[in-house]
C-alpha positions as CSV (number, residue, x, y, z in Angstrom):
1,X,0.0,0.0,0.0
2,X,3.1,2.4,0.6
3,X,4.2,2.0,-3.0
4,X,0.4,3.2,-4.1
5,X,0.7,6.1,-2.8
6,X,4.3,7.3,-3.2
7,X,3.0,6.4,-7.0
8,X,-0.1,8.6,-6.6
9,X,2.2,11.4,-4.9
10,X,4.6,11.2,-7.9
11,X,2.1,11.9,-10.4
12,X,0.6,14.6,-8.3
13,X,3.9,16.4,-7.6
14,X,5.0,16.4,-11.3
15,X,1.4,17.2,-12.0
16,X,1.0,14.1,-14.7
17,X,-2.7,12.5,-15.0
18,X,-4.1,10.7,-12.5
19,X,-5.3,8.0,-15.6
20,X,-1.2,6.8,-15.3
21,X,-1.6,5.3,-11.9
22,X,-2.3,2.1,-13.6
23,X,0.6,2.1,-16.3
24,X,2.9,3.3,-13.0
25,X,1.6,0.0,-11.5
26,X,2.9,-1.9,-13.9
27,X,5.9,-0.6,-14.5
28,X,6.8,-0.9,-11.0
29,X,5.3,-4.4,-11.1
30,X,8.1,-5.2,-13.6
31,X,11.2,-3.5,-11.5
32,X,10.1,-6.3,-8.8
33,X,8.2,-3.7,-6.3
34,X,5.0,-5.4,-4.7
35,X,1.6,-3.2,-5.7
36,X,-0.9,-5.9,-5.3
37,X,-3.3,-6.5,-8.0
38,X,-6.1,-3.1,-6.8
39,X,-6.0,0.0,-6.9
40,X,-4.8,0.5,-9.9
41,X,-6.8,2.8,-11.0
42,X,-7.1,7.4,-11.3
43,X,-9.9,7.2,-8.7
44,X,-7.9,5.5,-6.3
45,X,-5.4,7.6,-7.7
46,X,-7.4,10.8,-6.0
47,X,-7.9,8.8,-2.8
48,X,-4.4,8.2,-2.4
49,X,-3.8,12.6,-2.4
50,X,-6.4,13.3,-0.4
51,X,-5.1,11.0,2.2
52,X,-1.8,12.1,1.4
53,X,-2.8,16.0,1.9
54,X,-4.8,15.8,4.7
55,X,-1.8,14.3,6.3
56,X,0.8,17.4,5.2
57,X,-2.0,19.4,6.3
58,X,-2.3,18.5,9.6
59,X,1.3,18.6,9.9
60,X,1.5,21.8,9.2
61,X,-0.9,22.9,11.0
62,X,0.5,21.2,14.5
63,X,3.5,23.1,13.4
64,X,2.0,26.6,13.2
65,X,-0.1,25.9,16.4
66,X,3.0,25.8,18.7
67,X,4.2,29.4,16.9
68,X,3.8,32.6,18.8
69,X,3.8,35.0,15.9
70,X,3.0,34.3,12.2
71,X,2.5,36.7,8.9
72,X,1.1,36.1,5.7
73,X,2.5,36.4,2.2
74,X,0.1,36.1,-0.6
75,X,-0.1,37.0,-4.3
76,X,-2.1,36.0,-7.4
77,X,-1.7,33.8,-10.4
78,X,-3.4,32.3,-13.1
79,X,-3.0,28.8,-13.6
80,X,-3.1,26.5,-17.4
81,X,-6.8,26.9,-17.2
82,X,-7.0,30.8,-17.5
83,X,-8.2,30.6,-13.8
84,X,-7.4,33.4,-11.2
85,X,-5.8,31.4,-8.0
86,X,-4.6,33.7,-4.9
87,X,-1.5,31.7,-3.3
88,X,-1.2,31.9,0.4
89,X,2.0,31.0,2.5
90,X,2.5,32.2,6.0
91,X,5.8,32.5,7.4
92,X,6.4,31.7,11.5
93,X,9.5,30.8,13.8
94,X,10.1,27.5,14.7
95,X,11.7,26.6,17.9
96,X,15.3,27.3,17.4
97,X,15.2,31.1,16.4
98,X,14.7,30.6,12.6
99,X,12.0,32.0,10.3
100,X,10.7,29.6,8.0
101,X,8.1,29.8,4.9
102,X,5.2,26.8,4.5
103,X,2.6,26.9,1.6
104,X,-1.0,27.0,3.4
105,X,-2.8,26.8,0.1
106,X,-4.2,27.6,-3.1
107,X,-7.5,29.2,-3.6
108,X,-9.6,30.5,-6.4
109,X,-11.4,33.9,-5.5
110,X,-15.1,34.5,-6.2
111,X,-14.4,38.5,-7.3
112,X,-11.0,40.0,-8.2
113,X,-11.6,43.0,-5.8
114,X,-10.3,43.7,-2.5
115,X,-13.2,41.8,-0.3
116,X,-13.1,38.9,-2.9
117,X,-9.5,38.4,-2.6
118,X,-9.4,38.6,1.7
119,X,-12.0,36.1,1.9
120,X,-9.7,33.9,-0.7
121,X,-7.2,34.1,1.9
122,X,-9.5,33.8,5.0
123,X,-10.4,30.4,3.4
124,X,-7.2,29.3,2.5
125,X,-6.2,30.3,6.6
126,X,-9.3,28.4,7.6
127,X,-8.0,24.7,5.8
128,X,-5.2,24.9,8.6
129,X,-7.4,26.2,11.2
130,X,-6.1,29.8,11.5
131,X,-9.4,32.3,11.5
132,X,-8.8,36.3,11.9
133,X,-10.5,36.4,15.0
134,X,-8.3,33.6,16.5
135,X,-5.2,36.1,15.3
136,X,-5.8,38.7,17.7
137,X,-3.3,39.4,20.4
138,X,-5.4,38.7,23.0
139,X,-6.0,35.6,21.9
140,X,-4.4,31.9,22.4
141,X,-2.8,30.7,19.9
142,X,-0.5,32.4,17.2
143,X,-1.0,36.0,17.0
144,X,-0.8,37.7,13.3
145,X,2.2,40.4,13.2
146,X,2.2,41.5,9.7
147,X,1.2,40.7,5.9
148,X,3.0,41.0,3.1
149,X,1.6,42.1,-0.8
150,X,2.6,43.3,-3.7
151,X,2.1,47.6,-4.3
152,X,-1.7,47.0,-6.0
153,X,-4.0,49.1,-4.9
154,X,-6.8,46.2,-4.6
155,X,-4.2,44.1,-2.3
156,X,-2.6,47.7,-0.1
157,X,-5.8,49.9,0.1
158,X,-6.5,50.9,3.6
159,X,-10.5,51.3,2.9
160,X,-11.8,48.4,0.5
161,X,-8.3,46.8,-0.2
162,X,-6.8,43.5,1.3
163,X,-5.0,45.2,4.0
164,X,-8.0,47.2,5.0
165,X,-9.8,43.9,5.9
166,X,-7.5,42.9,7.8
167,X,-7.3,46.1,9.6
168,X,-10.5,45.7,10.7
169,X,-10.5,42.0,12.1
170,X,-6.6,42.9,13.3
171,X,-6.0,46.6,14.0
172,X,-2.6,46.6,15.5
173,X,-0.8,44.5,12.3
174,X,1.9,45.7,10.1
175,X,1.1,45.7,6.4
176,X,4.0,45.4,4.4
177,X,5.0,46.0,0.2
178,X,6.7,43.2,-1.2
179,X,10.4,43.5,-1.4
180,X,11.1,42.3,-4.6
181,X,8.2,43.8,-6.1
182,X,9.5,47.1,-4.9
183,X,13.1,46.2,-6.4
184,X,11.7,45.2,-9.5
185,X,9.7,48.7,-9.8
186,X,13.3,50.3,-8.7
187,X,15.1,48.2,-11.6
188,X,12.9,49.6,-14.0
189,X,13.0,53.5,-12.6
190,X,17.1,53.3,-12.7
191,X,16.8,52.0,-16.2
192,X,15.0,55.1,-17.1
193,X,18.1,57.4,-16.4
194,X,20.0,55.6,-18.6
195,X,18.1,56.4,-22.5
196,X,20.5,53.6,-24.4
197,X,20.7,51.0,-22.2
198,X,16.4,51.4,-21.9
199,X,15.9,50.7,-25.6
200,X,18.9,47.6,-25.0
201,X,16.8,45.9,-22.6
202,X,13.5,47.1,-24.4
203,X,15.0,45.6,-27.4
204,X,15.9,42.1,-25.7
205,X,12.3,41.9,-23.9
206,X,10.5,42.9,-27.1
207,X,12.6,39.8,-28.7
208,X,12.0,37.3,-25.9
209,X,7.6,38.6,-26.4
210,X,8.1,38.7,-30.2
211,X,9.3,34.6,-29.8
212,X,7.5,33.7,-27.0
213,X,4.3,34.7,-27.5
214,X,4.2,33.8,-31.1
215,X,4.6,29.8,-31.7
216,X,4.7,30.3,-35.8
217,X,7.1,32.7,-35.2
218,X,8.8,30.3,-33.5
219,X,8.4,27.7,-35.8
220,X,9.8,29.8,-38.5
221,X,13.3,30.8,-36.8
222,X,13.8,27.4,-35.3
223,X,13.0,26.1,-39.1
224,X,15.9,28.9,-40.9
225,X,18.2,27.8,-37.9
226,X,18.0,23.9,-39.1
227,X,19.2,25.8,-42.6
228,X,21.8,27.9,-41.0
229,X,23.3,24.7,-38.9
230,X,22.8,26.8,-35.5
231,X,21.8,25.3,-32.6
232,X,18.7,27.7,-31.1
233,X,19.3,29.0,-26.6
234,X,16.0,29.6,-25.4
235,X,15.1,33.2,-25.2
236,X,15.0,34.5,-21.7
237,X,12.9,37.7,-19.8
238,X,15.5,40.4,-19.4
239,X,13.7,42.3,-16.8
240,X,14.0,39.9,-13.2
241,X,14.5,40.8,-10.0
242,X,17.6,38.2,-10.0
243,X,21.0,39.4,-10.2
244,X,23.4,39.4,-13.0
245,X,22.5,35.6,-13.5
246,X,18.9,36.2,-15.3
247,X,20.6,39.4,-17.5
248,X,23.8,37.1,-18.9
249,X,21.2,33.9,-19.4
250,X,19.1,36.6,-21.9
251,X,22.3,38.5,-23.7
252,X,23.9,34.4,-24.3
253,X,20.9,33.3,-25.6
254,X,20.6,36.5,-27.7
255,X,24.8,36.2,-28.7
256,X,24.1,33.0,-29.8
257,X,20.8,33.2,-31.8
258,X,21.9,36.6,-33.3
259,X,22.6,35.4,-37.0
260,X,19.4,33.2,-37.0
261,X,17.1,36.4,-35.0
262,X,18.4,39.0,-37.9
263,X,18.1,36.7,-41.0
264,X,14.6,35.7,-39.7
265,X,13.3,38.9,-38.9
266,X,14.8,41.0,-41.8
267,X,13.2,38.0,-44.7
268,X,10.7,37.2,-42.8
269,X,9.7,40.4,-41.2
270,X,5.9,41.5,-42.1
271,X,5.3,44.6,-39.8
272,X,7.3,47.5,-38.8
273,X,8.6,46.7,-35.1
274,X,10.2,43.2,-36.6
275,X,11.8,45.7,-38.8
276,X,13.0,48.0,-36.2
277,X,14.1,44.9,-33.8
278,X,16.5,44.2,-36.9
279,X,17.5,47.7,-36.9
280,X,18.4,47.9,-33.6
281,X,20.3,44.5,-33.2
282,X,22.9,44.9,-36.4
283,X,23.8,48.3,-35.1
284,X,27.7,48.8,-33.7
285,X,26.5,50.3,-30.3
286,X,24.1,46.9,-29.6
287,X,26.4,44.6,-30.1
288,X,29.4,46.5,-28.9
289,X,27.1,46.6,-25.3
290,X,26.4,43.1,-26.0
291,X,30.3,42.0,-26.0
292,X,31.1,43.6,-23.0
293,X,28.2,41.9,-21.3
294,X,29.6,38.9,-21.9
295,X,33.0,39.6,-21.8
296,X,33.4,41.4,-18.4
297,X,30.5,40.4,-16.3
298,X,31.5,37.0,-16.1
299,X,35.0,37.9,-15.0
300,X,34.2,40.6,-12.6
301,X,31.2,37.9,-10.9
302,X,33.1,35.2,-10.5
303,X,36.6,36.3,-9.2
304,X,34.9,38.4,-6.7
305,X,32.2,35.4,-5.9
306,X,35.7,33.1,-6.1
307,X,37.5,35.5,-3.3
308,X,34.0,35.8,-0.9
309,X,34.1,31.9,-0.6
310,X,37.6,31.5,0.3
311,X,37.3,34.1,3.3
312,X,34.2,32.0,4.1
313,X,35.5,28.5,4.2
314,X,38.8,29.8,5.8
315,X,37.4,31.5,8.6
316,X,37.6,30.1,11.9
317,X,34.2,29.1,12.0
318,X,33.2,28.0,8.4
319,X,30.6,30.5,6.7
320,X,28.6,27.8,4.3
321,X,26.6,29.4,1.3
322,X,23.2,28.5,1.7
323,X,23.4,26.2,-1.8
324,X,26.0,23.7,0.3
325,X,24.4,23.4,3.9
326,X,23.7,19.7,4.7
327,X,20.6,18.6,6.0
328,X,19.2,17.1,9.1
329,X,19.1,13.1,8.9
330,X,17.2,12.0,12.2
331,X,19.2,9.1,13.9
332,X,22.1,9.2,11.7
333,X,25.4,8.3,13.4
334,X,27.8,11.0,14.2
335,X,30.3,9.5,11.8
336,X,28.4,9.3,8.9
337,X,27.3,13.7,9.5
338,X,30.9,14.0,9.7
339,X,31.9,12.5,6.4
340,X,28.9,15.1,4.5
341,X,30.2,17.7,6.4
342,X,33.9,17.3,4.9
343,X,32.5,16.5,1.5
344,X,30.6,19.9,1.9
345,X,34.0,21.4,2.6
346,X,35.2,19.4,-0.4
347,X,32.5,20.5,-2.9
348,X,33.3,24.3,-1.9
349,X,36.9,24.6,-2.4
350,X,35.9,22.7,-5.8
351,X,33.3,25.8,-6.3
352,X,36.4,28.3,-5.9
353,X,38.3,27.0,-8.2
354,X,36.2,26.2,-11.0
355,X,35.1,30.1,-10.6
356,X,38.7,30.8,-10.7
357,X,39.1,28.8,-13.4
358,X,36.1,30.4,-15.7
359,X,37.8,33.5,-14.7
360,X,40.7,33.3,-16.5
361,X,39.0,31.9,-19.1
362,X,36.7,35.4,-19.5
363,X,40.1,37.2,-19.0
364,X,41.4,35.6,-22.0
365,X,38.4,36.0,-24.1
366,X,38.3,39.3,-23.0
367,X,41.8,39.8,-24.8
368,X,41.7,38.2,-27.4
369,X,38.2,40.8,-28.6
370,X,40.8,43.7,-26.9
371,X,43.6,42.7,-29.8
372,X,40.8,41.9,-32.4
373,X,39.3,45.7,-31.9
374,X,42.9,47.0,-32.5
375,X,43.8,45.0,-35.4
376,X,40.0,46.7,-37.0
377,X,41.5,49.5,-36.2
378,X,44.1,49.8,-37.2
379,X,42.9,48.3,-40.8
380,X,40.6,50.8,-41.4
381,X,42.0,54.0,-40.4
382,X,45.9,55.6,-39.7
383,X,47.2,58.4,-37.1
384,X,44.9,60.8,-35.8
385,X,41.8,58.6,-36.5
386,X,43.3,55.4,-34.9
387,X,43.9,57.0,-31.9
388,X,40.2,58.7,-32.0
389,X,38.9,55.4,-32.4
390,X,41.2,53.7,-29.6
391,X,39.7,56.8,-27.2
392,X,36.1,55.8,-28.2
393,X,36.8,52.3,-27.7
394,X,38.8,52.9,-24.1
395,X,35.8,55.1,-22.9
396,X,32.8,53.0,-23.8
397,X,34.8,49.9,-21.6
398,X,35.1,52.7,-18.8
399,X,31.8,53.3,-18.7
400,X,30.6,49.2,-18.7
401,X,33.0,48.7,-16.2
402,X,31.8,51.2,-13.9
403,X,28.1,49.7,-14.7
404,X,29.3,46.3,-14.3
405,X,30.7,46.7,-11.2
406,X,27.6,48.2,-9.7
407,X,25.5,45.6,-10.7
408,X,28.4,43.4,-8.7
409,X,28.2,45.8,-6.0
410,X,24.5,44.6,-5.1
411,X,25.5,41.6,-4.9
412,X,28.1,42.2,-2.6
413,X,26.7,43.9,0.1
414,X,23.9,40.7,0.1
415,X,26.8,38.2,0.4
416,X,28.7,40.5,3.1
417,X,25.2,40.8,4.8
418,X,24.9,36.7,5.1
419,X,28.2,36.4,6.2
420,X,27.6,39.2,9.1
421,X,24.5,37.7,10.4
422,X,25.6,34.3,9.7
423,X,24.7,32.2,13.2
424,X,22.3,35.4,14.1
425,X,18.8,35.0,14.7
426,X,16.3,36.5,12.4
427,X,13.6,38.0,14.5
428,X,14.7,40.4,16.9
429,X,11.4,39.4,19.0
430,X,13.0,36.7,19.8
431,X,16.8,37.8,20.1
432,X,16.0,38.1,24.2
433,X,15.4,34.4,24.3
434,X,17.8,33.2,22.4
435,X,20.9,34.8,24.3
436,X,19.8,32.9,27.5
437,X,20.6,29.9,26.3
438,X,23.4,31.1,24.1
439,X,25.5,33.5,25.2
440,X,28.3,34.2,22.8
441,X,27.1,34.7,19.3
442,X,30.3,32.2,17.9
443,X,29.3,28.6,17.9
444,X,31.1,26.6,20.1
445,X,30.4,23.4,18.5
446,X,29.0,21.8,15.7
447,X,25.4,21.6,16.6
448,X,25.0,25.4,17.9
449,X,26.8,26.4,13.9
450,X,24.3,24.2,12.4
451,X,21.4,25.7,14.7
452,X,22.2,28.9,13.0
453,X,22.2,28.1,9.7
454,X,18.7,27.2,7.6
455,X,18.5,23.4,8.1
456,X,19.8,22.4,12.0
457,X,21.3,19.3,12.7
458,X,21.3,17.7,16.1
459,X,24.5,15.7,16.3
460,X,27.3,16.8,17.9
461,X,30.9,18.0,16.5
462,X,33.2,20.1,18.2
463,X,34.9,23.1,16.8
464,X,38.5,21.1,16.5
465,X,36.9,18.7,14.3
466,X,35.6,21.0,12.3
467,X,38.7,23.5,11.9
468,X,40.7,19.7,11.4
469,X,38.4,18.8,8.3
470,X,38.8,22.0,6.8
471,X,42.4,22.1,7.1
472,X,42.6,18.6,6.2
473,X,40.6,19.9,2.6
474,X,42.8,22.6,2.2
């Protein structure tokens, strides 16, 4: 019966049909797992989920019960059916100081307006027995502290919007605008200041809609790149709220569809903005910007992401990015943490120096379209002009660099901010609390470091072992 429902799960989670539960059967039949012969069926299939969810749900509800304070996140979508969902999580802090994040549900609303939406989200509060009333302060239970939306007026109004609902059930909560909303709204207002690099990225997003919106458009470029022996990148949104990671993903997809994208729309073209896209892209200025994208971003991000990890793993209590912390096992012996611990070690220092690595691989790159630009240069004109042109050249660089390494800079101050409050607890509320039990903010040992990092472990290392294994690494 366990292997009937880790089946039905499977399907759920990667959101197949139900109507496979009995093709799942008997494949598993023939890799020698024991299904029985019922059951075999999508309606047992749905049986299988509900029991599973009601399950999930009730764990996460004993979870939130024993919290003190709670908030609630929430934000709208539209799923494959053209149907408006509102998506509710709440966030809370579990025992040992740390915030952490739980999906509550999924609800469609009856109206799209502000009372419509709050009583999306009173339902979806209500399926893990959490009710406005039972919020208060005054009340047992957990208390509701804040709630977090995006800027829209329906979701922030203070009369008939989200947050004025809840005002009136909760007076005394904190209503709070999105954080990346917000930077995504200042992304787009420091573009503004800037009129060329504006119509760059208005030029790559208006490529990524043109493709992605348009499936015989599509059809057509992937068709003249089967001619053209070019192997098509996906087109990627230019305008995220990611770092530098979402921007090179868009201009290397663009770099390397550029031949196929210009041919396509030029021939192929029937309106006047495919015409202007084409325009736009064979001009000097585009794909000058375009080279130094991908010639000095990756070298400035990855030596400076290269040095940051080394003062991490080097330090006398090892800073672990978050991608690399290990995660609890209950009941697994204290030798067997040990040897993930050292292979997390491991897998770091390999991190560095594959960054390294890439590095100098950009710094050559970078070069080698430094001597190319010269010898251009030095074809076309003599003198005067050469040097005129050099000057251009060295200023447009300057000015990239400086972009490029505000764009690092960002990134920076997030990575020296992790590192400062690494082993810190996240809610001043309860920052009291935690110091009587801990009194030194440096862990002494390996369970207090792994306390204050996302995903505690409860076995116990001391700070020589752990110094040892990273010496023994290095």
């Amino acid at each position: 019966m366990c292997s009937l429902f880790n089946i039905a799960y499977y399907l759920g989670k990667e959101r197949k049909p139900l109507t496979d539960m009995k093709k799942q059967c008997m494949l598993a039949k023939k890799l020698g797992v024991d299904v029985g012969s019922n059951y075999h069926n999508d309606l047992s299939a749905k049986q299988f989920l509900n029991a599973t969810y009601t399950n999930l749900i009730k764990d996460v509800q004993d979870t939130i019960s024993g919290c003190n304070f709670i908030s609630i996140l929430s934000d709208g979508s539209t799923d494959i059916s053209v149907v408006e969902q509102e998506v509710v999580y709440v966030r809370y802090i579990k025992s040992n100081g740390r915030a952490d994040t739980v999906l509550v549900n999924i609800v469609a609303p009856e109206h799209g307006h502000g009372l419509g939406l709050f009583e999306a989200i009173k339902t979806a509060l209500l399926s893990i027995g959490l009710d406005f009333e039972n919020m208060r302060h005054d009340q047992p239970g957990p208390s509701l502290v804040c709630a977090n939306f995006d800027g829209a007026s329906v979701m922030q109004g203070r009369k008939s919007g989200v947050v004025g609902h809840i005002l009136n059930e909760i007076p005394d909560i904190i209503p709070i605008h999105c954080i990346a909303h917000k930077l995504e709204l200042a992304v787009l207002d420091s573009i503004k200041n800037i009129p060329f690099l504006k119509r760059y990225e208005d030029t790559m997003k208006g490529i990524f809609i043109t493709y992605h919106a348009s499936p015989k458009k599509l059809r057509g470029l992937n068709e003249l790149a089967v001619a053209l022996e070019v192997d098509i990148l996906q087109f990627s949104d230019l305008k995220k709220t990611r770092w530098v990671s979402s921007k090179s993903r868009a201009v290397i997809a663009l770099k390397n569809n550029l031949s196929v994208v210009a041919a396509h729309l030029i021939h192929g073209a029937d309106n006047i903005g495919a015409k202007a896209y084409h325009t736009t892209l064979v001009s000097v200025q585009f794909l000058k910007i375009m080279h130094l994208l991908l010639d000095f971003l990756p070298i400035i991000t990855r030596v400076s992401k290269a040095n940051i990890y080394n003062d991490w793993i080097n330090a006398e209590i090892p800073i672990i990015p978050q991608k690399f912390l290990i995660k609890e096992i209950k009941g697994e012996p204290e030798m067997e943490t040990k040897l993930r611990w050292d292979l997390t070690i491991q897998r770091i220092h390999t991190e560095v120096s594959l960054l390294i690595a890439k590095k100098e691989r950009y710094e050559q790159k970078y070069q080698e379209s430094e001597n190319l630009i010269n010898q251009e240069i030095d074809q076309i004109s003599t003198n005067s002009v050469a040097d005129k042109l050099r000057e251009i050249w060295s200023k447009e660089i300057s000015n990239e660099e400086e972009k490029s390494i505000k764009r690092w800079s960002e990134k920076q101050k997030w990575l020296e901010s992790y590192a400062e409050n690494y082993g810190k607890p996240e809610n001043p509320q309860n920052q009291q609390q935690k110091s009587k039990n801990q009194k030194q903010r440096k862990p002494k040992n390996f369970t207090e470091q792994r306390q204050r990092s996302k995903t505690p472990l409860r076995t116990q290392l001391d700070k020589k072992q752990i110094t040892k294994s990273v010496k023994k690494q290095e």
